[in-house]
N, C-alpha and C positions, 0 to 999 in steps of 0.2 A: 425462511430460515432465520429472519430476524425476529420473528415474532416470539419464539419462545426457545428455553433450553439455548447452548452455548456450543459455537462451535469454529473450528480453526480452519482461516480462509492463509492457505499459504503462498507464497510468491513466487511464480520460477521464472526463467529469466530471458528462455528461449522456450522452441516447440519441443529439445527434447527432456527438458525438465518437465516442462508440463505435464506431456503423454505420463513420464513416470510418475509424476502426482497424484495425476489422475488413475494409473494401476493399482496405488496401494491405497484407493477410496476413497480420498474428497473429495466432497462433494462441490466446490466450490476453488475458485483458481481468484489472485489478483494479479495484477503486475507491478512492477517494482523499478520506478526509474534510474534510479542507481543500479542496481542490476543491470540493466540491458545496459545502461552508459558504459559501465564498465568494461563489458564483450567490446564495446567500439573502441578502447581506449581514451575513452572521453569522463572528465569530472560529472556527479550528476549536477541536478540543477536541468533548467528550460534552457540555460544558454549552451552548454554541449551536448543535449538532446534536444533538437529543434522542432515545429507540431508537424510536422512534414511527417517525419523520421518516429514519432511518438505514437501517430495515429497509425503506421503501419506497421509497426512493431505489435497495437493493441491489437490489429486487425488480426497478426499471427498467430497470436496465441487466445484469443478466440478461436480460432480455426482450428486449433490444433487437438482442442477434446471436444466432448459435446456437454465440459461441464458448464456452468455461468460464470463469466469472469468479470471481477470492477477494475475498474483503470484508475492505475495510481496517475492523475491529470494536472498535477503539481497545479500550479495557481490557475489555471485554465488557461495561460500562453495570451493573456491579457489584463491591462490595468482593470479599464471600465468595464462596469457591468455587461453592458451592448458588446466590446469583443470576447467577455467571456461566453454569454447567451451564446454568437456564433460558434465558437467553438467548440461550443457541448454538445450543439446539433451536429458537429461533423462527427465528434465523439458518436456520438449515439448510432451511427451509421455502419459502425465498424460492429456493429453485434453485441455491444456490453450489456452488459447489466446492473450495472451500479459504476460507479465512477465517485472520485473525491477532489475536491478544491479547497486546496488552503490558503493562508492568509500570510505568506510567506512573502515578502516583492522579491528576493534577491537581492537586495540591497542593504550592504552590509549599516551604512549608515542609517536607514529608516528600516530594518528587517520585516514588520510588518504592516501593513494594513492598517490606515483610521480605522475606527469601529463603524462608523456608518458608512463607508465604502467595503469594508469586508462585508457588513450584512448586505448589503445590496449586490453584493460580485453572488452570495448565495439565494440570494432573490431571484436573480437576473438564471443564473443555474435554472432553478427548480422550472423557470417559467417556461423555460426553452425543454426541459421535458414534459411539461405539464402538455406544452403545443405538440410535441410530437406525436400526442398518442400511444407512447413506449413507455412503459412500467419499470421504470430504472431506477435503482438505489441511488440516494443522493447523501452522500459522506459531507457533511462539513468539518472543516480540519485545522484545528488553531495548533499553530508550532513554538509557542510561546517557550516550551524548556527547551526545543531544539536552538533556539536565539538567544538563548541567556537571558529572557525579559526578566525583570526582577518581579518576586512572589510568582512563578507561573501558576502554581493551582489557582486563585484567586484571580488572575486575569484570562483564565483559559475558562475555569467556570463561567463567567462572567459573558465572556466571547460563545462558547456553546450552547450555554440557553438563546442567548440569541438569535447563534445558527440554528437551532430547533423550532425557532418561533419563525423564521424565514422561511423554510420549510426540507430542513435537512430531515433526512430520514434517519441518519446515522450520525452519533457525533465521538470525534476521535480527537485526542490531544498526544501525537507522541512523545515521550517520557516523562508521563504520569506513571509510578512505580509504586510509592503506598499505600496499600489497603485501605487504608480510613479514605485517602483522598479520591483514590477511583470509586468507594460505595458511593461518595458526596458524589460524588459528575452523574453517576448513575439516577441518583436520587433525584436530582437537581433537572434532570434533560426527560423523565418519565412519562410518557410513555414509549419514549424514541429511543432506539436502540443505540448503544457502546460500543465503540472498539476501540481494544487495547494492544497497542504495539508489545512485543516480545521480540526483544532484540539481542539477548545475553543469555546465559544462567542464571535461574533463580531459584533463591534456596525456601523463598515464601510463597511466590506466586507459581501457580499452575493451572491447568482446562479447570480442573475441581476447584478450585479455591477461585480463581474469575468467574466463573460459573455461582456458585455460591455469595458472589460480591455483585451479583445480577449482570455480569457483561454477557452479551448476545455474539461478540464477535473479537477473535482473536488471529491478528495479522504479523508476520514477521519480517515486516519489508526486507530488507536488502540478507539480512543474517545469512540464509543461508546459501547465496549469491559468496556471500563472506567465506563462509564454511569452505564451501569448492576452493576458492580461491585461495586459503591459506594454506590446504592442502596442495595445489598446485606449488604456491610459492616455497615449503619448506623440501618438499619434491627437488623441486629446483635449484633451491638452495643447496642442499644436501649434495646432489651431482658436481655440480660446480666445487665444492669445498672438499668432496671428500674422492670424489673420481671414481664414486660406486653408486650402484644403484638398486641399494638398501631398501630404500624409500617405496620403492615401486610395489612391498610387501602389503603394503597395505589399498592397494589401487582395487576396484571394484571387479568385479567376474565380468569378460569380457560376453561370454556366452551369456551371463543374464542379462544384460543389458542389450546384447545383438540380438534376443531371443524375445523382448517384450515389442524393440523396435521395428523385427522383422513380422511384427502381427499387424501392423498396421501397411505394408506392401502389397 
């Protein structure tokens, strides 16, 4: 799927979003750490989703279609290279199919990664599937505009050919947003495949116009986690404020939803 042509890997958040993903034909599932934090009531981030709790959440919604899903695996739940390697090997046990590790620490004060410790945390990745035997997409994922680094095109570029030469299969920079700068990442990381976060409305970018800027792969992490959720919250809002339950006009067909879920019983 990465090899050629372009297409949309979306995020559900549980097993009964997935199954519905999977009914209306994707071919392909990720998961979304924020997302599942969120159902817990917990902030994302590796510190209120623990690898405990990450690798059994991944383990669910691989089970839950028979599509291929990648694990969003935030920094792999370790500084050094050596406890990311292990990590990935447990990762990979859960059934994935690709997986991504960024260069994120969590730490507000040093946000990311030296550069020679980030290429080696995707070094140490690639080796521990290379040992396994398992044919698993390997996401390298610099967060450079999610941290405010300053110029992130230019230090994301910079970070992603790297990760390509380590041996990322796929390379993603979330919120890279204009045209000229995602053709350059595309250009830049060739023959390894792109993926570009879609997190909002846009009035420029679309599957046709990323597709046409050469990206192989289109992810919407947490959005539509978002989407549910704002729908709940103005639901709820609205009851509370107004002592009707207006809102509920717009709530999903109970039968369609009982009616895809009871094919799987």
């Amino acid at each position: 799927m990465h090899d050629s042509g372009c297409f949309v890997l979306p995020n559900p958040w549980d097993v009964g979003t997935a199954v519905y993903l999977h009914h209306l034909g994707f071919e392909a599932l990720a998961t979304t750490s924020a997302g599942v934090a969120f159902t817990r009531g917990k902030p994302d981030g590796a510190a209120g989703l623990p690898l405990e709790e990450t690798l059994a959440h991944i383990r669910e919604i691989v089970e839950a279609t028979p599509l291929p899903v990648n694990a969003d695996f935030q920094s792999g739940y370790a500084d050094e290279p050596e406890g990311v390697a292990a990590n990935v090997t447990l990762c990979l046990e859960t059934g994935v199919a690709g997986l991504s590790i960024e260069d994120n620490t969590g730490n507000m004060a040093s946000p990311l990664y030296q550069a020679d410790l980030a290429v080696a945390r995707i070094r140490a990745a690639r080796e521990a599937i290379d040992s396994s035997g398992i044919p698993v997409v390997l996401t390298g994922r610099c967060e450079a505009w999610l941290v405010g680094q300053p110029d992130p095109f230019r230090f994301a570029l910079e970070r992603l050919v790297a990760y390509a030469e380590a041996g990322a299969d796929c390379l993603y920079a979330p919120g890279v947003s204009e045209p000229d700068e995602i053709a350059a990442i595309v250009k830049a990381v060739a023959p390894k495949a792109v993926n570009i976060l879609m997190h909002g409305p846009s009035k420029v970018l679309s599957v046709a116009r990323l597709a046409n800027l050469g990206v192989r792969r289109i992810s919407v992490g947490s959005a539509l986690a978002q989407v549910a959720w704002g729908a709940f919250i103005r639901a709820a809002q609205s009851i509370k404020a107004t002592g009707t339950f207006d809102s509920f006009a717009d709530a999903a067909s109970f039968g369609e939803i009982n009616a895809i879920f009871s094919k799987r019983s």
